[in-house]
Biopython code that builds the backbone (N, CA, C, O; Angstrom):
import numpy as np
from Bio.PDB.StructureBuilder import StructureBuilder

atoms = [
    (1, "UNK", "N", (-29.155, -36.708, -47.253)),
    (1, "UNK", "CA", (-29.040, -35.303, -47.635)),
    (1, "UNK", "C", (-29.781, -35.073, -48.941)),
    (1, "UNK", "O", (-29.845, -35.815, -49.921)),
    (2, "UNK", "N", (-30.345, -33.843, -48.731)),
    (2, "UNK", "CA", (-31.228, -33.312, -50.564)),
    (2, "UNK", "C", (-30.001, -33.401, -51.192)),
    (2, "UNK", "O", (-28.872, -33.318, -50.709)),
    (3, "UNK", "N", (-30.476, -33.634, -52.671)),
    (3, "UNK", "CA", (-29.547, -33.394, -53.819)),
    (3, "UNK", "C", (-30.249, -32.148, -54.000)),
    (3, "UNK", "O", (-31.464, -31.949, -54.010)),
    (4, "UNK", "N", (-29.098, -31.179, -54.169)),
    (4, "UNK", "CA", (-28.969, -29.863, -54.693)),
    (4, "UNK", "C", (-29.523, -29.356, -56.156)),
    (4, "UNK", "O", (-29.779, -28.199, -56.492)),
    (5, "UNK", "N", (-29.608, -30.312, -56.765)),
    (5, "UNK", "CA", (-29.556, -30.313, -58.674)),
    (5, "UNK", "C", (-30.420, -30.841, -58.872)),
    (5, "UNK", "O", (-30.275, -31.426, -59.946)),
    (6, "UNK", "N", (-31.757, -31.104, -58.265)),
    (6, "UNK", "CA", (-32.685, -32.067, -58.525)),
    (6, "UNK", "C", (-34.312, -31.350, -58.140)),
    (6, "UNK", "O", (-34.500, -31.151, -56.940)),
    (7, "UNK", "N", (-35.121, -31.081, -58.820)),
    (7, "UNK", "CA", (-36.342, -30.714, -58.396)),
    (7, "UNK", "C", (-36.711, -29.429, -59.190)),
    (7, "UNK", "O", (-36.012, -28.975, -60.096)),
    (8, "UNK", "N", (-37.615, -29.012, -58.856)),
    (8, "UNK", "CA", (-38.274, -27.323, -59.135)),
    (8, "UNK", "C", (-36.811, -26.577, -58.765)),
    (8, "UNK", "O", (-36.069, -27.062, -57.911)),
    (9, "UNK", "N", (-36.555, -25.642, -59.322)),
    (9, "UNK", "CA", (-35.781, -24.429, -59.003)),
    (9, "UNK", "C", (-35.911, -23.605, -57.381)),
    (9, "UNK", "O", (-35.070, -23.134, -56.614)),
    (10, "UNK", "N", (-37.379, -23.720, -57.350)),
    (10, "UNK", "CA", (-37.654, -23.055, -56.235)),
    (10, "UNK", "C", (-37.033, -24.095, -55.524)),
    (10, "UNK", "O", (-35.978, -23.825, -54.949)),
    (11, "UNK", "N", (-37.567, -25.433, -55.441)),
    (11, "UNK", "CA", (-36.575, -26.296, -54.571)),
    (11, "UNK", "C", (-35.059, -26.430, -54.481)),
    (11, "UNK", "O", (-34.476, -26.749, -53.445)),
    (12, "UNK", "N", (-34.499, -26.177, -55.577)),
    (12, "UNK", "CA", (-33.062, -26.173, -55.453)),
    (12, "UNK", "C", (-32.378, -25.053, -54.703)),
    (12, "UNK", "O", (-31.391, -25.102, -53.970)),
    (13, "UNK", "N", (-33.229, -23.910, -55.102)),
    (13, "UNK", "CA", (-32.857, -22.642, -54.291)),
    (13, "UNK", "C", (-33.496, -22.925, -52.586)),
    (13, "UNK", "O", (-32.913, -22.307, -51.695)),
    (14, "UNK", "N", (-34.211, -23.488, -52.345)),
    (14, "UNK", "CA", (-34.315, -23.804, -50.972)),
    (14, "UNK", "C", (-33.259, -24.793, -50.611)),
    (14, "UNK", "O", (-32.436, -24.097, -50.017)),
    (15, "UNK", "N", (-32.768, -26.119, -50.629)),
    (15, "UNK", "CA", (-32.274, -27.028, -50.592)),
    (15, "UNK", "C", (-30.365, -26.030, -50.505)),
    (15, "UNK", "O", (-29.316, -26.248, -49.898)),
    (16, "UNK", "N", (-30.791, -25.098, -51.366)),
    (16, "UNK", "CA", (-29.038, -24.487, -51.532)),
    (16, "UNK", "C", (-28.752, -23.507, -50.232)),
    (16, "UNK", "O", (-27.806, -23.376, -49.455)),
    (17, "UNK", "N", (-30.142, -22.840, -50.398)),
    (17, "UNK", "CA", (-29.726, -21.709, -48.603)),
    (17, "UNK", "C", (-29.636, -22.789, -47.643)),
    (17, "UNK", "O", (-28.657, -22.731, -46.898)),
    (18, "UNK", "N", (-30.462, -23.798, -47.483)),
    (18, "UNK", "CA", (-30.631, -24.659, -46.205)),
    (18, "UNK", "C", (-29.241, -25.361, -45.445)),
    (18, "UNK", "O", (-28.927, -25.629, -44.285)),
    (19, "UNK", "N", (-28.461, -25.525, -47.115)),
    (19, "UNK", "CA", (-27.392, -26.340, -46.613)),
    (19, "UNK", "C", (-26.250, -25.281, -46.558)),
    (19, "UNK", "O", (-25.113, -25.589, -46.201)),
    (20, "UNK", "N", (-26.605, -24.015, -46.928)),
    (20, "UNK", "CA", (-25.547, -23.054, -47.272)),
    (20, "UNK", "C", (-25.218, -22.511, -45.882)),
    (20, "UNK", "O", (-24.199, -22.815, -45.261)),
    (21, "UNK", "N", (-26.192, -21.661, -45.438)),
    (21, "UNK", "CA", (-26.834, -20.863, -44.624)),
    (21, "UNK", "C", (-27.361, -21.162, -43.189)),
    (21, "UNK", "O", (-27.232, -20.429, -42.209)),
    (22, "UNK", "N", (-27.999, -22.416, -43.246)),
    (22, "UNK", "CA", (-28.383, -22.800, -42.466)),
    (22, "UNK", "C", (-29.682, -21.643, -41.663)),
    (22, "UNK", "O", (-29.477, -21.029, -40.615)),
    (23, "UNK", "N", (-30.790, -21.595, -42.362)),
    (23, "UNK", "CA", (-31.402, -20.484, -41.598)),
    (23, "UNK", "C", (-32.034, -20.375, -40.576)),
    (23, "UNK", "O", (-32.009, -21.395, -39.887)),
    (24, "UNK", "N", (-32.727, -19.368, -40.092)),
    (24, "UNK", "CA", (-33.584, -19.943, -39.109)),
    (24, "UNK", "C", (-35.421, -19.878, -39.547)),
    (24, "UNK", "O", (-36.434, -20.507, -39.238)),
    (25, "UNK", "N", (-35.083, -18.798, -40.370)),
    (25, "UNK", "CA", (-36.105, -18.703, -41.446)),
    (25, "UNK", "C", (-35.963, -18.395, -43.025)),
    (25, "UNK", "O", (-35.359, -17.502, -43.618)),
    (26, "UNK", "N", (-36.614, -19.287, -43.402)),
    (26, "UNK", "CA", (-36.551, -18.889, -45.275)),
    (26, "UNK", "C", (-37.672, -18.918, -45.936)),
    (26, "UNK", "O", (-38.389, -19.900, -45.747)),
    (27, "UNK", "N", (-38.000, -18.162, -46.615)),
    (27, "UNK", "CA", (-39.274, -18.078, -47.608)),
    (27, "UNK", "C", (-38.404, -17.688, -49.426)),
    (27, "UNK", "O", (-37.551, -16.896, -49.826)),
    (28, "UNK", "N", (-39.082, -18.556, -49.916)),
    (28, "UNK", "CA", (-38.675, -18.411, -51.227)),
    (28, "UNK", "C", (-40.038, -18.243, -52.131)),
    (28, "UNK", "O", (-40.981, -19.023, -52.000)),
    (29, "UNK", "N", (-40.046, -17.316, -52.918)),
    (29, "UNK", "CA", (-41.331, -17.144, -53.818)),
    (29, "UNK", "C", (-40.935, -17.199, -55.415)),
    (29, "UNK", "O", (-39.987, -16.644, -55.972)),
    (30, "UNK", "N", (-41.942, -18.031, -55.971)),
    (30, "UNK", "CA", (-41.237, -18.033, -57.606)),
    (30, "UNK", "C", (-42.439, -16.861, -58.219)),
    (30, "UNK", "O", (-43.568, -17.229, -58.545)),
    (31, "UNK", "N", (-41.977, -15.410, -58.308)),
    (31, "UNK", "CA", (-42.816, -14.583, -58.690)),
    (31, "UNK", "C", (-42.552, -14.347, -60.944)),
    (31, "UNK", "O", (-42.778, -13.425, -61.727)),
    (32, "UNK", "N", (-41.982, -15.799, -61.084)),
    (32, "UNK", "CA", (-42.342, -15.584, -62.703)),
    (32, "UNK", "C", (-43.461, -15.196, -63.396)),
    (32, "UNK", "O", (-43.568, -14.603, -64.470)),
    (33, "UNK", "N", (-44.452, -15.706, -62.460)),
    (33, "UNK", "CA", (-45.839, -15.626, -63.619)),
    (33, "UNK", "C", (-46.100, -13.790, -63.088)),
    (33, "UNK", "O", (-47.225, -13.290, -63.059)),
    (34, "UNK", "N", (-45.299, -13.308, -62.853)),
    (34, "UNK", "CA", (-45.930, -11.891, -62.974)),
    (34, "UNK", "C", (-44.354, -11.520, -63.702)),
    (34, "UNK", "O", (-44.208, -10.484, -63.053)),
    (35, "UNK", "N", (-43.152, -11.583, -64.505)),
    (35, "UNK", "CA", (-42.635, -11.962, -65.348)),
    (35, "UNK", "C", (-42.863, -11.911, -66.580)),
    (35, "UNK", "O", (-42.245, -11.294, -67.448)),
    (36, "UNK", "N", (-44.444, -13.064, -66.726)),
    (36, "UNK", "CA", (-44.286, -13.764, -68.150)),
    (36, "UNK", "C", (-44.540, -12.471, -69.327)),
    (36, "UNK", "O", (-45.010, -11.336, -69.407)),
    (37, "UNK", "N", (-43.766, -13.693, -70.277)),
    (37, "UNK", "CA", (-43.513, -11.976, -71.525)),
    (37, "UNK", "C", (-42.333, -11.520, -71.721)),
    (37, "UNK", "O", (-41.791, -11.073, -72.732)),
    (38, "UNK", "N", (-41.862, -11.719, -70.313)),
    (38, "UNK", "CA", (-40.671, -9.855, -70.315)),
    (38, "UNK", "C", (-39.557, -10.448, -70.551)),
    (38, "UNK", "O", (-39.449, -11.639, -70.839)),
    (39, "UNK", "N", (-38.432, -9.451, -70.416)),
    (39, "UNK", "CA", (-36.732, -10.493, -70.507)),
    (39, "UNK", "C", (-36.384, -11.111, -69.577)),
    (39, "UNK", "O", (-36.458, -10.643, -68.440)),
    (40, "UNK", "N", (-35.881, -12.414, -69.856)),
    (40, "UNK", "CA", (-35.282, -13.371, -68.989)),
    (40, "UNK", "C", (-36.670, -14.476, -68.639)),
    (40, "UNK", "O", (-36.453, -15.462, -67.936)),
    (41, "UNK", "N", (-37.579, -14.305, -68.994)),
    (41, "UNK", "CA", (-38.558, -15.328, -69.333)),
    (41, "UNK", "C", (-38.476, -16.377, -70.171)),
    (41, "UNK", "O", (-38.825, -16.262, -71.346)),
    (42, "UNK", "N", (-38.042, -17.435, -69.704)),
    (42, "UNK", "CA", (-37.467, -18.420, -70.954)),
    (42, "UNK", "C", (-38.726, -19.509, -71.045)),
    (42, "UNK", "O", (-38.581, -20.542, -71.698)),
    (43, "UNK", "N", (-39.978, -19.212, -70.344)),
    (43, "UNK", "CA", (-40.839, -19.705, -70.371)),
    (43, "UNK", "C", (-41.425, -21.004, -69.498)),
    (43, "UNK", "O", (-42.579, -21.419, -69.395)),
    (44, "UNK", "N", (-40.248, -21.458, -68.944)),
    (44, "UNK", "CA", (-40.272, -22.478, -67.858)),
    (44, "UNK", "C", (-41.120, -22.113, -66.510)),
    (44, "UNK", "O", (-41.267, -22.924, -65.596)),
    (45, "UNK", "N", (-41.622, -20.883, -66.502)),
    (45, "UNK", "CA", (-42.475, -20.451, -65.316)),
    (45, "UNK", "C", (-41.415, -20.362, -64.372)),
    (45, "UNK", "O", (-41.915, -20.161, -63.265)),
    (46, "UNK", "N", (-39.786, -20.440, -64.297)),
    (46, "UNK", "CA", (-39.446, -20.493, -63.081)),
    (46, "UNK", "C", (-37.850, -19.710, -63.549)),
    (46, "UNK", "O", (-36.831, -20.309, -63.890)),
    (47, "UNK", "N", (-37.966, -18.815, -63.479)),
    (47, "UNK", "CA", (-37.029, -17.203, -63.483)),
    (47, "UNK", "C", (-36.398, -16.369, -62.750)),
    (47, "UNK", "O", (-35.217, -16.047, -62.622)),
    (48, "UNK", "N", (-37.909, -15.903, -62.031)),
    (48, "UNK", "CA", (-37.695, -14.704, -61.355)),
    (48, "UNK", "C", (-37.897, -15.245, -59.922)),
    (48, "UNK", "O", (-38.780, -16.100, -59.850)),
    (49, "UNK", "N", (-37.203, -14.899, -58.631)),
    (49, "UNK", "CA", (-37.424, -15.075, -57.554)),
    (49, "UNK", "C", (-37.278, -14.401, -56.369)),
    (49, "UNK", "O", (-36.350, -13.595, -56.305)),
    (50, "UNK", "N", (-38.124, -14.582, -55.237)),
    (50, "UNK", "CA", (-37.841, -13.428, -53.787)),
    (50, "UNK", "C", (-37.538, -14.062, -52.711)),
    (50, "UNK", "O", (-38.442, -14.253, -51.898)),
    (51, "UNK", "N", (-36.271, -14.521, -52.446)),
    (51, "UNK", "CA", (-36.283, -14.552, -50.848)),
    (51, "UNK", "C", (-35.955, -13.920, -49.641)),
    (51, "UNK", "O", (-35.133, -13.004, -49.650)),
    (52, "UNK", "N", (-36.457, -14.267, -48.669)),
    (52, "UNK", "CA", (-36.033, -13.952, -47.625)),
    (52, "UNK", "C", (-35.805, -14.797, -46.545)),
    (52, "UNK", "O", (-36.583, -15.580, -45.999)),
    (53, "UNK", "N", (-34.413, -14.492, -46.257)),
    (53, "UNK", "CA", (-33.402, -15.332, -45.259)),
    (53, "UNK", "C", (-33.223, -14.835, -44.169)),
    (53, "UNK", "O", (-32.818, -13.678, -44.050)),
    (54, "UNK", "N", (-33.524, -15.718, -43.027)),
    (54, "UNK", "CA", (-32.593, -15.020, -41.607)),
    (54, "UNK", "C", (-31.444, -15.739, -40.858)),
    (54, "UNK", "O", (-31.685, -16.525, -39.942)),
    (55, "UNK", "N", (-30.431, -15.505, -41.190)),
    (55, "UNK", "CA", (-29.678, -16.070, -40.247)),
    (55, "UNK", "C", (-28.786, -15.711, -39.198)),
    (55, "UNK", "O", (-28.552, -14.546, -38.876)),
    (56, "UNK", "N", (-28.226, -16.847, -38.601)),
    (56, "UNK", "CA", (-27.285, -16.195, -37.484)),
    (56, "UNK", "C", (-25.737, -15.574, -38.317)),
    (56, "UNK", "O", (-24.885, -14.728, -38.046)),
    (57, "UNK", "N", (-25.938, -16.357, -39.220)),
    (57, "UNK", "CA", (-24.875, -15.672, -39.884)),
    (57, "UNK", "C", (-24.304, -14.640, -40.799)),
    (57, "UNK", "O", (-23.228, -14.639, -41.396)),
    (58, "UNK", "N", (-25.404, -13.637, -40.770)),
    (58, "UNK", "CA", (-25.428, -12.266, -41.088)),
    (58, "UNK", "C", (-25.371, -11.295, -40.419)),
    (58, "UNK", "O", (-25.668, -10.132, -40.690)),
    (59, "UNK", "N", (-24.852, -11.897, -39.209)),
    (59, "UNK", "CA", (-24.855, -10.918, -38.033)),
    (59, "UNK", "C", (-23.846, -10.228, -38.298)),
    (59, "UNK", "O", (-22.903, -10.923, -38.675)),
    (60, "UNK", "N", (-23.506, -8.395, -38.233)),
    (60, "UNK", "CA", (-22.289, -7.791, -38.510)),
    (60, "UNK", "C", (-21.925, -7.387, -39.552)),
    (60, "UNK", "O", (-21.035, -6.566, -39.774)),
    (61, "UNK", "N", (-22.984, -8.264, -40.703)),
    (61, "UNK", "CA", (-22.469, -8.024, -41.966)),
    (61, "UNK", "C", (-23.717, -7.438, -42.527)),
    (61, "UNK", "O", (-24.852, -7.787, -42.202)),
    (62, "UNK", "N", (-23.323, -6.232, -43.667)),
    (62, "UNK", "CA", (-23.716, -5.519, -44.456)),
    (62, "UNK", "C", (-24.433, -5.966, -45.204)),
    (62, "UNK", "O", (-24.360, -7.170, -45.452)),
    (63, "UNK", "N", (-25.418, -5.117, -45.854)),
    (63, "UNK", "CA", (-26.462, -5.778, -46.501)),
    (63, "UNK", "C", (-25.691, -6.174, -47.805)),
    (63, "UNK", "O", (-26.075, -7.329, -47.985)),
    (64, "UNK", "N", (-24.911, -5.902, -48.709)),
    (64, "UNK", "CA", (-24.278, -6.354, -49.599)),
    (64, "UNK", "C", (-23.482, -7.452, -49.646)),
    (64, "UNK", "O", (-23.303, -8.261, -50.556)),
    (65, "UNK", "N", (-22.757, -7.338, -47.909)),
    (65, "UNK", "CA", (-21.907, -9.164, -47.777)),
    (65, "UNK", "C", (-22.951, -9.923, -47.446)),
    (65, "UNK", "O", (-22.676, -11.094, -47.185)),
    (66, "UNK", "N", (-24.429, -9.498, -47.357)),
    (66, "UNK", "CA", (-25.457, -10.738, -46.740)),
    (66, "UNK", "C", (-25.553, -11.327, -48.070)),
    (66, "UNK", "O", (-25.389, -12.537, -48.224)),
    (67, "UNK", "N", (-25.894, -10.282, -49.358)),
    (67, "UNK", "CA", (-26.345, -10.703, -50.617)),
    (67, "UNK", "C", (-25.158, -11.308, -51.238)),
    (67, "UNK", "O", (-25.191, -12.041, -52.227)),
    (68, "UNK", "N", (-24.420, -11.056, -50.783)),
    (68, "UNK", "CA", (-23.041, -11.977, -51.838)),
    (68, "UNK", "C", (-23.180, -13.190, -51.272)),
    (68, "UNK", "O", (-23.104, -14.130, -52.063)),
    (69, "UNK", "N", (-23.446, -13.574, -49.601)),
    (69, "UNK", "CA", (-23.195, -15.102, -49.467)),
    (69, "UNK", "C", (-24.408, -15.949, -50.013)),
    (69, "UNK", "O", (-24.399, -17.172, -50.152)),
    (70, "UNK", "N", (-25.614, -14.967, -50.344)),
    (70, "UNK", "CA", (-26.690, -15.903, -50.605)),
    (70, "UNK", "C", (-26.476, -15.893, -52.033)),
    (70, "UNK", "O", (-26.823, -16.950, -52.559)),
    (71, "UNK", "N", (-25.876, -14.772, -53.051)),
    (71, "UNK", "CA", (-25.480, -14.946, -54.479)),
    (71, "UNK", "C", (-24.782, -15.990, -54.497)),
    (71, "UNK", "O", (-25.323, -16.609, -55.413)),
    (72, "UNK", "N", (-23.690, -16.832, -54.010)),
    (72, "UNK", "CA", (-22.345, -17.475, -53.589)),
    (72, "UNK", "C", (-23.411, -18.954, -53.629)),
    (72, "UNK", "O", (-23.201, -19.846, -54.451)),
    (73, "UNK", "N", (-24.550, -19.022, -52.613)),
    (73, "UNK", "CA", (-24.878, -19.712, -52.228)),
    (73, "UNK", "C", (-25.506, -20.565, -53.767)),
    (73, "UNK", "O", (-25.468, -21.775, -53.989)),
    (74, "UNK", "N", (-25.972, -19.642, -54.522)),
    (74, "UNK", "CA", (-26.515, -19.957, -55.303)),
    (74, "UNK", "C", (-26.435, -19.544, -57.180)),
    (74, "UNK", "O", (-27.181, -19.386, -58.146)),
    (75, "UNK", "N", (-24.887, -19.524, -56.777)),
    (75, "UNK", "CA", (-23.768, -19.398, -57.959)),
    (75, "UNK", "C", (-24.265, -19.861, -59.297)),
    (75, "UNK", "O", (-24.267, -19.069, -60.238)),
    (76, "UNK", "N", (-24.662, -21.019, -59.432)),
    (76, "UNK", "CA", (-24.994, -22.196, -60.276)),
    (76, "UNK", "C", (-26.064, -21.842, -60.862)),
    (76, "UNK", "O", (-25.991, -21.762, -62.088)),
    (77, "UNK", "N", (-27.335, -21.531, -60.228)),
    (77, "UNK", "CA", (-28.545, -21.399, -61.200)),
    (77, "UNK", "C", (-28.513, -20.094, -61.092)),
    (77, "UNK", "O", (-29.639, -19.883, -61.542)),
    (78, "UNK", "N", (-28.190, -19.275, -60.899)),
    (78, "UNK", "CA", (-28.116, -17.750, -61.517)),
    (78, "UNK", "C", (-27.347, -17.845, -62.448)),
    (78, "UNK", "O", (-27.667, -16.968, -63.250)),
    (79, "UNK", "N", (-26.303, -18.541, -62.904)),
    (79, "UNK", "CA", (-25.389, -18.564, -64.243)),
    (79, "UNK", "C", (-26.680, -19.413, -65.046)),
    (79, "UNK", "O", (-27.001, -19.108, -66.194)),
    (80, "UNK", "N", (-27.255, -20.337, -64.401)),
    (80, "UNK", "CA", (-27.652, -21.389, -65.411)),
    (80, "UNK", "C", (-29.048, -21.195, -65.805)),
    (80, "UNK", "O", (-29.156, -21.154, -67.030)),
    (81, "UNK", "N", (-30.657, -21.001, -64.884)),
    (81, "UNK", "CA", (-31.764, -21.160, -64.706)),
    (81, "UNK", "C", (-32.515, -19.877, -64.261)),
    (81, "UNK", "O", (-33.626, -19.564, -64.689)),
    (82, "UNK", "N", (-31.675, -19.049, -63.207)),
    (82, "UNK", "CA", (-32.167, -17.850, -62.812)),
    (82, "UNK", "C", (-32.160, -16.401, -63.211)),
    (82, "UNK", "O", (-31.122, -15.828, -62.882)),
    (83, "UNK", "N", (-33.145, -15.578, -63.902)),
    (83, "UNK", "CA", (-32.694, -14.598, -64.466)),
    (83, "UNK", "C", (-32.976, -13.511, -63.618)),
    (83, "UNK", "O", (-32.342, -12.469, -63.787)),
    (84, "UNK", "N", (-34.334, -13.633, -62.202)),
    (84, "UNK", "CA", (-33.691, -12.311, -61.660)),
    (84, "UNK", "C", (-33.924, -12.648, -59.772)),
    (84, "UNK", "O", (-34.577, -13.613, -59.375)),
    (85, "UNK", "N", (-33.422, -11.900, -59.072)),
    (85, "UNK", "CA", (-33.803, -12.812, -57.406)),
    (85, "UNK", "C", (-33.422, -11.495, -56.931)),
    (85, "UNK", "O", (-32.496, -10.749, -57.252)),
    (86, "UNK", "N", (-34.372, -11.391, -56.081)),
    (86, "UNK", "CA", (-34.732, -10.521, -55.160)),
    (86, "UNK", "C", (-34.486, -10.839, -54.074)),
    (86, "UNK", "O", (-35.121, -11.838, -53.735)),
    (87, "UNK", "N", (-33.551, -10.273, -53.007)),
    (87, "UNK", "CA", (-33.110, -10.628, -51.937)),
    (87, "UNK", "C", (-33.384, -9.726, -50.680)),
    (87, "UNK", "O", (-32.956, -8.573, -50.619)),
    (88, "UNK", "N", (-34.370, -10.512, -49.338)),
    (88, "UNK", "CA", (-34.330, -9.793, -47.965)),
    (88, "UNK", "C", (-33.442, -10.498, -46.924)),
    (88, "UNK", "O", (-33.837, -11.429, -46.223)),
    (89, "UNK", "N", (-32.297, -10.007, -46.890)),
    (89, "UNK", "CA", (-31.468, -10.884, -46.076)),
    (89, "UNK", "C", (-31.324, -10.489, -44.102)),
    (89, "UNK", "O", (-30.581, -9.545, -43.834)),
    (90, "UNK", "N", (-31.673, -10.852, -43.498)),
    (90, "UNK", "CA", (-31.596, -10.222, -42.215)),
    (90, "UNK", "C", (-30.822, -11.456, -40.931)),
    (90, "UNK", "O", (-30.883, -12.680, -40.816)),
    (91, "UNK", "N", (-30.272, -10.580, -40.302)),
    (91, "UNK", "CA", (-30.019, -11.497, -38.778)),
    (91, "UNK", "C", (-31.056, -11.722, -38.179)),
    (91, "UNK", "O", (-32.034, -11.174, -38.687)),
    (92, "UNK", "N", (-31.328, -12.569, -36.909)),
    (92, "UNK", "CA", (-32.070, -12.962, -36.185)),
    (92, "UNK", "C", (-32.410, -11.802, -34.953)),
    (92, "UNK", "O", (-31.746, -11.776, -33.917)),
    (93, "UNK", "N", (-33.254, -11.093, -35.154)),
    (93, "UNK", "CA", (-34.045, -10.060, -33.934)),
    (93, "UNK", "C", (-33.892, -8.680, -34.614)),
    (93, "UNK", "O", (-34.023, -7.612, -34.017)),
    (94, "UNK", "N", (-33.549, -8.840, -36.157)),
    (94, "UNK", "CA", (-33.797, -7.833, -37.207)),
    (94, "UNK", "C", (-35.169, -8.008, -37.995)),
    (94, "UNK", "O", (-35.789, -9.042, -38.246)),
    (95, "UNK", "N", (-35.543, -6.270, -38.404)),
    (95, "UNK", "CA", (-37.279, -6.467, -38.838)),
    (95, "UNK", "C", (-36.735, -5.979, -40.746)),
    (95, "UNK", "O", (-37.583, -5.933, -41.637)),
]
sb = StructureBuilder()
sb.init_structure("model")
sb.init_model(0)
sb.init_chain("A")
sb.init_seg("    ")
for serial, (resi, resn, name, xyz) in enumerate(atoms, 1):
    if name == "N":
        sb.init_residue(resn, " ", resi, " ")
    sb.init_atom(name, np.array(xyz, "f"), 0.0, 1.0, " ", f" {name:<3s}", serial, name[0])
structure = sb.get_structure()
C-alpha cells in the first residue's frame, strides 16, 4: 500500500482520494505557480490545487456532501500544507 504522508503533495492528495474514494477517475492539478506571490503561497510551489473526482460514490449526493467527503478525505494537508483546492466532484455518467 502507498504511504499517505510521503511524496509531493500532489501525490499525497492522489494516494488520499485513491484510497479514500476509490475513483474511477481522478485528475489532480498543482495550479500554485499561477498562485505565486499571493496569500497562502508559502513558497513550496505546492498550495493551491484542482481536482476532479468521479466516483460511484457520489451517487445521490449533493454537490456539497461530494465536497465534504473529498475535504474529509483530505483533512490533514488542508490543516497542514494546503491553502486552497478547487473541487469537480461528479458520479459516474455525470458531465
Amino acid at each position: 500500500m502507498t504511504d499517505l504522508a510521503t511524496g509531493s503533495v500532489q501525490d499525497q492528495i492522489t494516494a488520499r482520494l485513491t484510497a479514500t474514494l476509490v475513483p474511477t477517475q481522478l485528475t489532480v492539478v498543482n495550479e500554485s505557480g499561477l498562485h505565486a506571490g499571493h496569500m497562502g503561497d508559502d513558497g513550496t510551489g505546492e498550495t493551491h490545487f484542482r481536482v476532479e473526482v468521479e466516483t460511484p460514490q457520489f451517487e445521490g449526493l449533493n454537490r456539497v456532501a461530494r465536497q465534504r467527503l473529498v475535504n474529509q478525505a483530505l483533512a490533514e494537508l488542508l490543516s497542514t500544507k494546503i491553502h486552497a483546492l478547487a473541487i469537480k466532484a461528479r458520479a459516474p455518467g455525470e458531465i
